[in-house]
C-alpha positions in Angstrom: 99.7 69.1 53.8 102.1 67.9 51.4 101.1 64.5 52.2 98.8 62.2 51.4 96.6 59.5 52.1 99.3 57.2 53.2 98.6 54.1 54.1 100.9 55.0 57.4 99.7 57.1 60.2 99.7 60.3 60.3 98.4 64.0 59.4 97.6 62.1 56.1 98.0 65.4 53.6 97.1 65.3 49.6 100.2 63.3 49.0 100.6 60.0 49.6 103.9 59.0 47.0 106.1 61.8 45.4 109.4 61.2 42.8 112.5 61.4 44.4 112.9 64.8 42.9 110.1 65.7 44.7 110.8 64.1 48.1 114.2 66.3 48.0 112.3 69.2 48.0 110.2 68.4 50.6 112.9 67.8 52.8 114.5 71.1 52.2 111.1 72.3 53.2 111.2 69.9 56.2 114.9 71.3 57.6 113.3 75.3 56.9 110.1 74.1 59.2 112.5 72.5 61.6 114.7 75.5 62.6 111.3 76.1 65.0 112.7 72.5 66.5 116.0 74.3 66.8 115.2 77.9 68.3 113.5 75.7 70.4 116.3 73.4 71.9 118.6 76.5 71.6 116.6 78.6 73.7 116.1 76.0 76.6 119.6 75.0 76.3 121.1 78.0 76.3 120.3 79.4 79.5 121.8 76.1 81.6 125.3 77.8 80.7 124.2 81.6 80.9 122.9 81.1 84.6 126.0 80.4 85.5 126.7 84.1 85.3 123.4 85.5 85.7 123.3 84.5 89.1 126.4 86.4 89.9 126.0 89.6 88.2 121.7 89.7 89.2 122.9 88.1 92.7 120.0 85.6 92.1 118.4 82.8 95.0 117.9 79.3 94.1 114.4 80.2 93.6 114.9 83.0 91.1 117.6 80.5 89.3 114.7 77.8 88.9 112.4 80.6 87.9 114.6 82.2 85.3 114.3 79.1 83.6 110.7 77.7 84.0 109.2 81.3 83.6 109.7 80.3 79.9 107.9 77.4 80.5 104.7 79.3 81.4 104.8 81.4 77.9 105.5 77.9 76.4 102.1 76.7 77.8 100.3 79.6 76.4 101.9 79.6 73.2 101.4 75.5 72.7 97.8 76.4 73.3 97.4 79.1 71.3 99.3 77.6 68.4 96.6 75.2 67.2 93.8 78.0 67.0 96.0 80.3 65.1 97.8 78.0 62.4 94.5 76.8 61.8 92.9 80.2 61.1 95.7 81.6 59.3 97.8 78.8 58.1 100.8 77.1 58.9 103.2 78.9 57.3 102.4 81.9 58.0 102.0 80.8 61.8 106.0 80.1 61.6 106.8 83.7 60.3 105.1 84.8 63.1 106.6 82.4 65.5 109.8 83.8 64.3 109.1 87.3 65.2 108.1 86.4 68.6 111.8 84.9 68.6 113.6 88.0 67.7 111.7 90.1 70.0 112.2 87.6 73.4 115.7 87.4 72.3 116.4 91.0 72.1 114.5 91.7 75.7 116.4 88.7 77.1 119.9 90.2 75.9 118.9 94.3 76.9 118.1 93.0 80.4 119.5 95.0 83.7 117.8 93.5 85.9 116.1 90.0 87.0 112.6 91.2 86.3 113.6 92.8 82.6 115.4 89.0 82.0 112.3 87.6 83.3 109.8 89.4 80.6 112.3 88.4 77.8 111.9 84.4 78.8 108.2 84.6 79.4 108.1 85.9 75.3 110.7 83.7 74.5 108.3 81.2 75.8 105.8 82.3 74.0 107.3 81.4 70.9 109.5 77.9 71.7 105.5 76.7 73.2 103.7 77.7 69.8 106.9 76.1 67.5 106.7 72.9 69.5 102.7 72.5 68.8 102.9 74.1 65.1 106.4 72.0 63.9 105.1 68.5 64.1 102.1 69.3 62.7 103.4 70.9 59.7 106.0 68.4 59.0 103.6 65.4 59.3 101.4 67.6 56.5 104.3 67.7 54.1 105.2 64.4 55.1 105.1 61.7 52.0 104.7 58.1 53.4 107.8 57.1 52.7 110.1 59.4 55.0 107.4 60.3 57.4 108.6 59.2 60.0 112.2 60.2 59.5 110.3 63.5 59.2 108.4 63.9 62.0 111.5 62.7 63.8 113.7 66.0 62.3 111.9 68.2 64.8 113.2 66.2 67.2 116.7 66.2 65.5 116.9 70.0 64.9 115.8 70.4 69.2 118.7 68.3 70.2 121.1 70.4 67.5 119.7 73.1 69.1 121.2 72.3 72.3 124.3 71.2 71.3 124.4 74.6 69.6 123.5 76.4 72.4 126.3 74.5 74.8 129.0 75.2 72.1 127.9 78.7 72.2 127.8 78.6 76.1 131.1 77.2 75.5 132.8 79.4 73.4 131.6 82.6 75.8 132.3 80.9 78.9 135.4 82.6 79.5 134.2 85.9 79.2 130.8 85.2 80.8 129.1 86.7 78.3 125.6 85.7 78.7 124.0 88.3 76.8 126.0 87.0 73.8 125.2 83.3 74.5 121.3 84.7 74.3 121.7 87.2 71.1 122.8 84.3 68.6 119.6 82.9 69.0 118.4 85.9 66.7 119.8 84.6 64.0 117.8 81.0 62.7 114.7 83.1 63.9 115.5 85.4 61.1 115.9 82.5 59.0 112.9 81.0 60.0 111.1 84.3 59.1 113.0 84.5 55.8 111.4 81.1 54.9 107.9 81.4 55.7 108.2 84.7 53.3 110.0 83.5 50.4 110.3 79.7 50.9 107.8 77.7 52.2 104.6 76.3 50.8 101.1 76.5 52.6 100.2 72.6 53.3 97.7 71.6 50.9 95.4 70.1 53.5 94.6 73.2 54.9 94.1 74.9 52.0 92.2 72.0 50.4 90.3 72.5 54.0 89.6 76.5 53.8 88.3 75.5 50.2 91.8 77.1 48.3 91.4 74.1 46.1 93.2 75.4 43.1 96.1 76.3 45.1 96.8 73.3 46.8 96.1 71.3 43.6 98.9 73.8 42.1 101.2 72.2 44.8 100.6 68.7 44.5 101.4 69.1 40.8 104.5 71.0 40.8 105.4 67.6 43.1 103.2 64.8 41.0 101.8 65.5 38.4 98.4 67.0 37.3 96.0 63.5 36.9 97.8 62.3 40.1 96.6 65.8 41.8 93.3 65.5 41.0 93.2 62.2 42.3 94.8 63.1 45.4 92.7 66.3 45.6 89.4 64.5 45.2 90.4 61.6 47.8 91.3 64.9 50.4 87.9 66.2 49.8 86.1 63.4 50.2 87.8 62.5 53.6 87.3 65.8 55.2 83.7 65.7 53.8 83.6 62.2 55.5 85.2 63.6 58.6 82.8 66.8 58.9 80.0 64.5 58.3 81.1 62.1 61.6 81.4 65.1 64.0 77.9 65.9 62.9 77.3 62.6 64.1 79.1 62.5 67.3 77.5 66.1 68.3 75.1 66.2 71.2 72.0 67.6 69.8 71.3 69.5 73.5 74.9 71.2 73.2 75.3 73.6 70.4 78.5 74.3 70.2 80.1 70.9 70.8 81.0 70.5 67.0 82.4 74.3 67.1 85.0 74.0 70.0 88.1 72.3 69.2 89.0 71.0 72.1 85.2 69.5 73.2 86.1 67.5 69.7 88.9 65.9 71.4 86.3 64.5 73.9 83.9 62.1 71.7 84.6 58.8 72.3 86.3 57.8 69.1 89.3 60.0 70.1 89.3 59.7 73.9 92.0 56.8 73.5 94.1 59.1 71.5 93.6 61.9 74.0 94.2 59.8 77.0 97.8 57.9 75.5 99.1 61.9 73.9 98.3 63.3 77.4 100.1 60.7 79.0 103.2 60.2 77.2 103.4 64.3 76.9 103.6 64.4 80.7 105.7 61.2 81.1 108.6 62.9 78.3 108.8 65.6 80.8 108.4 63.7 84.4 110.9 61.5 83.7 113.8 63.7 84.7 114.7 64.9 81.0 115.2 68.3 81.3 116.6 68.8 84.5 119.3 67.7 82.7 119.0 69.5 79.4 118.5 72.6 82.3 121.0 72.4 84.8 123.5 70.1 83.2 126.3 72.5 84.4 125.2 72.6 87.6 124.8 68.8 88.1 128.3 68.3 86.9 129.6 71.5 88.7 128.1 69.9 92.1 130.4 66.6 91.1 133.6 68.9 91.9 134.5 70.6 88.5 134.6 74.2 88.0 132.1 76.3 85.5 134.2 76.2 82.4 134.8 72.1 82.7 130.9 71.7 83.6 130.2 73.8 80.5 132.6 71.2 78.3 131.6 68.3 79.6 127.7 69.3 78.9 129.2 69.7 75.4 129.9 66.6 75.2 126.4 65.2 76.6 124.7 67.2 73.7 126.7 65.6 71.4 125.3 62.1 73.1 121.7 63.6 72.9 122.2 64.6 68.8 123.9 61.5 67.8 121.3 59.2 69.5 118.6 61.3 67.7 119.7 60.4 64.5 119.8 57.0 65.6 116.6 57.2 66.5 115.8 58.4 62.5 117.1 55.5 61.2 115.3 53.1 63.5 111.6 54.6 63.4 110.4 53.7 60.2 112.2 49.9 60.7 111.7 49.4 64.3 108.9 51.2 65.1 107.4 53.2 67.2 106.1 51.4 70.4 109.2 48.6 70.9 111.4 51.8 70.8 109.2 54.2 73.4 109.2 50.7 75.7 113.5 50.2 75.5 114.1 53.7 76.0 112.0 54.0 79.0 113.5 50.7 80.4 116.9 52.6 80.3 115.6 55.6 81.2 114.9 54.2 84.6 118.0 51.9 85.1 120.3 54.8 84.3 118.8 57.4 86.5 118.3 55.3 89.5 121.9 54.9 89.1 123.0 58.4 88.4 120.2 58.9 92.0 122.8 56.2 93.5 125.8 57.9 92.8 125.1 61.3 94.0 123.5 59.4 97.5 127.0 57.2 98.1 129.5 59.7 96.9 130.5 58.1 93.4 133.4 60.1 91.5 132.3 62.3 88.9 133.4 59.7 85.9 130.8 57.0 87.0 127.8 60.6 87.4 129.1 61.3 84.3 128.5 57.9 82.4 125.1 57.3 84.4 124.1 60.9 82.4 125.2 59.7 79.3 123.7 56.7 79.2 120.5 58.1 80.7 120.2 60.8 77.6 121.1 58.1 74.9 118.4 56.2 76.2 115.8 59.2 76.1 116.8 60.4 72.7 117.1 57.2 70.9 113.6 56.5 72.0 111.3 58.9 73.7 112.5 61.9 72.9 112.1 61.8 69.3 109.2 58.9 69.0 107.1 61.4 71.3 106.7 63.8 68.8 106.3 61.5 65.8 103.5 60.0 67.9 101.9 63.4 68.3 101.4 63.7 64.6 100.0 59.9 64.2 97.5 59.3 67.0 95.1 61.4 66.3 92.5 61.6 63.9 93.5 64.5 60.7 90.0 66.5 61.5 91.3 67.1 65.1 95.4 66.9 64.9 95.5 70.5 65.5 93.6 70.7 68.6 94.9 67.4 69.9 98.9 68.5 69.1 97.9 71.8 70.7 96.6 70.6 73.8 99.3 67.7 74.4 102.1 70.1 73.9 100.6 72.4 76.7 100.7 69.9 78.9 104.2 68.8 77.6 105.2 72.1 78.8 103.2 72.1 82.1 104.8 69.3 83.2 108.4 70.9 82.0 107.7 74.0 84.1 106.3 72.0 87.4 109.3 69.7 86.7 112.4 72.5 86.1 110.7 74.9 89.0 110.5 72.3 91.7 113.8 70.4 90.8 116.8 72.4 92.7 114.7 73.1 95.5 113.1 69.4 95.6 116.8 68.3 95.5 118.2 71.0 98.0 115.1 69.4 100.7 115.7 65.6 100.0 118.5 65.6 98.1 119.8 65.5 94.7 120.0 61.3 94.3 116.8 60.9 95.9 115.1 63.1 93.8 116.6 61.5 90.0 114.5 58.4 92.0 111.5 59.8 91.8 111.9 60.2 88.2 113.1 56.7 87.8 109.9 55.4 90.0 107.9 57.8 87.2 110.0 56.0 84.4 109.0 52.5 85.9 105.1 53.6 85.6 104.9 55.0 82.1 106.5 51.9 81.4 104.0 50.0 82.3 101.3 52.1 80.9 102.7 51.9 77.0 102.8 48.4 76.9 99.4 48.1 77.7 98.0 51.0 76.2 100.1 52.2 73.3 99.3 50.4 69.9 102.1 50.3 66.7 101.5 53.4 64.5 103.7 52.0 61.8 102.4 51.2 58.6 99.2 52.1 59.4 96.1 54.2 58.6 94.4 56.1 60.5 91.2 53.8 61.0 93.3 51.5 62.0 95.1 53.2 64.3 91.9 54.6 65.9 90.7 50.5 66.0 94.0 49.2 67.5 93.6 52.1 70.3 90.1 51.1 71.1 91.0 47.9 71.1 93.8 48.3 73.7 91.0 50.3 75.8 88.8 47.7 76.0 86.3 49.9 73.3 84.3 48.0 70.6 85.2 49.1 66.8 83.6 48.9 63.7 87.1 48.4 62.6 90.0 45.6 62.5 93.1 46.6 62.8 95.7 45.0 61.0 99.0 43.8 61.7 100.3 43.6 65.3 98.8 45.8 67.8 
């Protein structure tokens, strides 16, 4: 973990300040990390445009339409929970090279398909890897992270998923005449092979875990190619005596009658000092997805299609709403670190609700396919200048270092559960109560979570993590040892 301890939240690496120098090269390291971000909007964006022609040449149901997409949502869930076990064992880096691998064999199944089931196996792998990039990005971006930029970032892996999609429309674009879907799948092969060309030749291993798996020396090398050598073994000695001090408190927390409550990951999520963080990280993983995101990101064509324009014109037009998506993203950059992070989760889900309960309204009383249009456009700004991106910066601040694996892990799987319940049940939800009714029930789920982050999501920013561990028991009603500062 190339950073510190910061006195913001987060993974809180060796590094807490670097030279500008320095902080140049971490974000070149950042943008090689976040091509996982990207293969992983590319690949769930790119098949909104390729089903378009799937379904004609595999003669495809509504069901099996829904199913080629969410199928990759089930190898998603088992990669996101498989991620946090294996970059912890191995290491982060070379976690991505393998995640990149995965990527270039899905995409190569996916494009030699002949048949529904074939296409089917090549998602579910595909899946595999976009799960485990989503749970091992954040986390390795938050551990090269100086305090700084750190929330600009965390926020990158964000930025990279909504490039990804804009990619992949451009690409669904540019074949859309030909209806080339194997081709729209196939140039996906290309930033995985980056991605595994960077974790060979490119990357560093985050100093926390090595300063963790006792590689002292080598992390210490790290921090000084970035600091300078006093400044390392300050750094180094403040790492080791905070995971020393960490060790020490699950010790404490372990039930003396269960012996292997310190050894499993995910029972460590469970003590009562992280419960909070548990409880909001859950919550907010399943509200990203219930709120209606996706089935927009999914079947954008389609919605537009069903507004009266033909496939090429649906295809442009979703162009254009990935361009909304990546421009509001880097918004969203600029505003996290100033803003912060809770006033812009509560404004985005306030517009989240308005705009889909009007894009609902539209498709119920027949409005013309400018005014559906605007209502999506004004329902994805408000997701990715808020949500979208805070959600994963939040996932690498809320919970405590000794457990951000586990707890990263286990939120993205149930990020992606909700994605898969969501994208399966969405066309045939819509096809039995209709398309308007359903975007309600995503603006009634908008309206809830709402509700449940001002009261129980603290500000991250500028904070520690003690301190953002007091301010969450504090907004659960739990007594801490600890004040937090500045407004909760």
């Amino acid at each position: 973990m190339v950073q510190g301890f910061s006195r913001e939240p987060g993974t809180h690496g060796p590094l807490a300040e670097v030279a500008p120098e320095g902080r140049r090269k971490i974000t070149r390291w950042a943008a090689a990390i976040a091509l996982g971000g990207f293969l992983f909007g590319f690949d769930t964006g790119v098949v909104s445009g390729a089903l378009l022609y799937i379904k004609q040449d595999f003669d495809l149901n509504s069901f099996e339409q829904g199913s080629v997409v969410s199928v990759l949502l089930i190898g998603a869930v088992v990669g996101a929970t498989s991620a946090g076990r294996i970059s912890e064992k191995f290491g982060r880096r070379r976690a991505l090279g393998a995640i990149g691998v995965v990527f270039i064999i899905g995409t190569a199944i996916a494009c030699a398909a002949n048949g529904y089931l074939v296409l089917m196996a090549g998602r579910v792998i595909l899946g595999l890897a976009v799960g485990a990039a989503s749970a091992t990005v954040p986390v390795y971006l938050s551990e090269i992270s100086p305090t700084k930029i750190r929330g600009r970032l965390l926020t990158m892996n964000q930025l990279m998923i909504t490039v990804g999609i804009l990619v992949a429309y451009l690409v669904n674009l540019a074949f859309s005449s030909s209806g080339m879907w194997r081709a729209m799948f196939a140039v996906g092969a290309v930033p995985a092979a980056l991605m595994v060309a960077a974790s060979l030749w490119f990357l560093p291993e985050s100093p926390q875990w090595l300063i963790s798996h006792g590689q002292v020396d080598r992390a210490r090398r790290g921090i000084a190619a970035l600091t300078d050598e006093a400044t390392a073994d300050e750094l180094i000695a403040r790492a080791r005596h905070r995971i020393e001090a960490e060790r020490a408190k699950e010790q404490g927390d372990k039930d003396p009658h269960d012996s292997g409550a310190a050894d499993g990951g995910i029972k460590r999520l469970l003590v009562p000092d992280v419960r909070p963080a548990l409880v909001v990280g859950l919550t907010l993983a399943a509200v990203q997805q219930c709120g209606g995101i996706n089935t927009i990101i999914y079947y954008a064509p389609t919605i537009i299609q069903q507004t009266g324009l033909n496939a090429s014109n649906s295809i442009f037009y979703s162009v254009f709403i990935g361009a909304i998506n990546l421009l509001m993203t880097l918004v969203a950059i600029r505003l996290v670190d100033r803003a912060g992070r809770r006033i812009m989760v509560l404004v985005s889900l306030a517009l989240m609700a308005v705009s889909i309960f009007l894009l609902g309204l539209a498709f119920v009383v027949g409005m013309n396919s400018v005014l559906t249009l605007l209502f999506m456009v004004i329902y994805i700004a408000a997701y990715a200048g808020g949500l979208g991106p805070v959600f994963w910066t939040l996932l690498g601040e809320i919970f405590p270092p000794s457990v951000r694996a586990e707890g990263s892990s286990v939120a993205t799987a149930v990020n992606w559960v909700a994605n898969f319940a969501v994208s399966l049940a969405f066309l045939p939800l819509a096809a039995a109560i209709g398309q308007g009714e359903t975007f309600w029930i995503f603006a009634g789920i908008c309206v809830l979570a709402f509700f449940f982050v001002s009261r129980y999501l603290p500000e991250t920013r500028g904070r520690d993590p003690e301190q953002i561990e007091a301010a969450l028991q504090s907004r659960f009603g739990h007594p801490s040892g600890r004040q937090p500062t500045k407004a909760v």
